[in-house]
N, C-alpha and C positions, 0 to 999 in steps of 0.2 A: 504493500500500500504506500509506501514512503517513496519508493521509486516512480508510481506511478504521481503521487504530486509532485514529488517533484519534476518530473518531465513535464505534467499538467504547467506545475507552471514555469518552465525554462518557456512552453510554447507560449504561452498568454502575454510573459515577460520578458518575450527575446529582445528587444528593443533598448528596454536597462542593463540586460546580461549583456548586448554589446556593446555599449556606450560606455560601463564600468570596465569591463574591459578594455577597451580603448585607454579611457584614462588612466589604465594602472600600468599598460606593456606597449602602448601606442601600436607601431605598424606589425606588431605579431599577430595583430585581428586580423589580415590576409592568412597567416600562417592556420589560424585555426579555424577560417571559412572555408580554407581549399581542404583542410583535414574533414571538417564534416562531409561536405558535398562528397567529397571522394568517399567516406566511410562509407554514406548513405547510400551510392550506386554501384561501388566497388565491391561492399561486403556482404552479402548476401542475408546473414544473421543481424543484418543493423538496419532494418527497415523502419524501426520507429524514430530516427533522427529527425528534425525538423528539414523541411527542402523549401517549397513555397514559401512560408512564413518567413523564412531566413532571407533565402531572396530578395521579397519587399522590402524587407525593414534594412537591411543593406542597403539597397538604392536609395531610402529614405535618410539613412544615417550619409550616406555620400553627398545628399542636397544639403544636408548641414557643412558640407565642409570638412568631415571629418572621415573621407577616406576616397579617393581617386575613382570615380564611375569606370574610367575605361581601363585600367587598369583591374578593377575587381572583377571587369563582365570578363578580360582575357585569362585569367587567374581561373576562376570559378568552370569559364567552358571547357577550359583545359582539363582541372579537375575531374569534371561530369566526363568529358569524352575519356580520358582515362580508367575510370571510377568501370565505365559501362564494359569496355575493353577488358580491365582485368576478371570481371563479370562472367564478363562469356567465356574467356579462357576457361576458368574456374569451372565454368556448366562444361565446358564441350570435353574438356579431360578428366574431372572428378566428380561432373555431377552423379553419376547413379551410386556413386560411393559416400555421396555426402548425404545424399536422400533414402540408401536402403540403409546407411549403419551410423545416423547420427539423426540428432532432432534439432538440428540447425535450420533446416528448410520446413516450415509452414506446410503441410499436405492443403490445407484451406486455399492458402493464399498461393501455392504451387498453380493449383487446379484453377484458379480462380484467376492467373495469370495465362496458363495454357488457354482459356476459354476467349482471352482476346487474340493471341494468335490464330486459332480456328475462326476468327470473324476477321481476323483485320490483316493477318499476314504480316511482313515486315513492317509495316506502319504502327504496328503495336509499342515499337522501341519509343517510337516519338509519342503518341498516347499519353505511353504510360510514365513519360516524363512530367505528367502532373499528375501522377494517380498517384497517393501513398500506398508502399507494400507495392503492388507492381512494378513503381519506378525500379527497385533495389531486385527483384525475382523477372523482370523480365532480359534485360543479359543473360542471365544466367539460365532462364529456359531454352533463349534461343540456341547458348552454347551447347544446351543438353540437347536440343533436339538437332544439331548437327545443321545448325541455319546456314548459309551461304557466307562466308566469313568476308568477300566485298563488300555484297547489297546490305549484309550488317554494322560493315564502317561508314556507311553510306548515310543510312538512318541513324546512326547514334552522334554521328558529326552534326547533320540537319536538327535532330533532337535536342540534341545539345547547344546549340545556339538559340535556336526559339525560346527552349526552355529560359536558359539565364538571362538572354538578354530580354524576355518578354515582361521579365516579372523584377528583374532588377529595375528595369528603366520605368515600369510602371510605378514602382517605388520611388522611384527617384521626381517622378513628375507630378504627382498626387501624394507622395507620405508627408509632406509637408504641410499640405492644406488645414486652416482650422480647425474643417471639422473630423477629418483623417486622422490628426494629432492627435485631438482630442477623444476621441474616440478610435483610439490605434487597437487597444485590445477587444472590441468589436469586428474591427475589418479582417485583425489576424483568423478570429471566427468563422468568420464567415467565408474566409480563402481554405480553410481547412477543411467548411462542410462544402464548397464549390470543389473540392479535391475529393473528397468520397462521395460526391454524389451518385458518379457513373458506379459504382460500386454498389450505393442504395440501390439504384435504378436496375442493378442486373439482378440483386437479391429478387426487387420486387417481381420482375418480369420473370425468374424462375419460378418463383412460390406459386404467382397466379396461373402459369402456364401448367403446373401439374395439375 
């Protein structure tokens, strides 16, 4: 229960956690945004990290001045396209070993990954670049199901640009506003139920369809 508040609230209060940050180690806050992003897509067992939220409120903390926009968006994609990279590796050489003789992969969140590739094929990489839990399990399915390892750099390079620059620079152009500021841990909210919602939406459409 302790772990889960507190992640509860690193996510509601990422905004303080990096600003005190900031002011305590200054530009090692790159250092420890390319370490999450890369955890979050690179490690398969670390799908609860914060990705979107973190994103915004970066480009928000850059409109203050307090850290390099274009410098973060090349830091962070780099990150992500790496993060996805070591990903797939991972799936396409250890996964049936990591899924038949450990409980590091999610059978839920596996199946539930596997289920946008059967609808969306490679475009799933990019998708599921704002879905939490798919962003971090789909690399690593594609690796395991022996995905075409071009058309896969292909989509995680594309994925991966959208992704950071879509939601940094959205942060950067609107985290400032009054009423944004002011209500910063409402909008983090509501990016995180806009991030599960395709997930709501397949549960629903499964339960009704039986």
């Amino acid at each position: 229960m302790d772990l889960f508040t507190s992640l509860l609230n690193l996510l509601l209060h990422i905004d303080k956690t990096m600003l005190q940050f900031i002011e305590n180690y200054g530009v090692w806050i790159y250092v420890l945004l390319v370490a999450i992003i890369f955890a979050e897509t690179g490690l398969v067992f670390m799908p609860f990290l914060p990705g979107d939220s973190l994103l915004f409120v970066a480009g928000a903390i850059c409109a203050m001045g307090k850290m390099d926009i274009y410098l973060l968006i090349a830091l962070l994609t780099t990150a992500a396209i790496v993060g996805d990279a070591v990903n797939y590796a991972v799936g396409r050489w250890f996964g049936a070993t990591l899924i038949e003789r450990t409980n590091l992969v999610n059978p839920k969140h596996l199946a539930y990954t596997q289920g946008f590739y059967d609808r969306y094929g490679g475009q799933t990489v990019i998708i599921a670049r704002f879905i939490p839990f798919a962003r971090t399990l789909a690399p690593f399915v594609a690796g395991f199901a022996k995905y075409d390892p071009k058309k896969f750099v292909f989509f995680n390079v594309t994925g991966a640009l959208i992704w950071v620059v879509s939601l940094t620079v959205a942060g950067y152009w609107f985290g400032n506003l009054p009423f944004v500021r002011d209500n910063l841990t409402l909008v983090i909210l509501f990016i995180i139920f806009l991030s599960i919602l395709p997930g709501i939406i397949a549960f629903l459409r499964a339960k009704f369809s039986k």
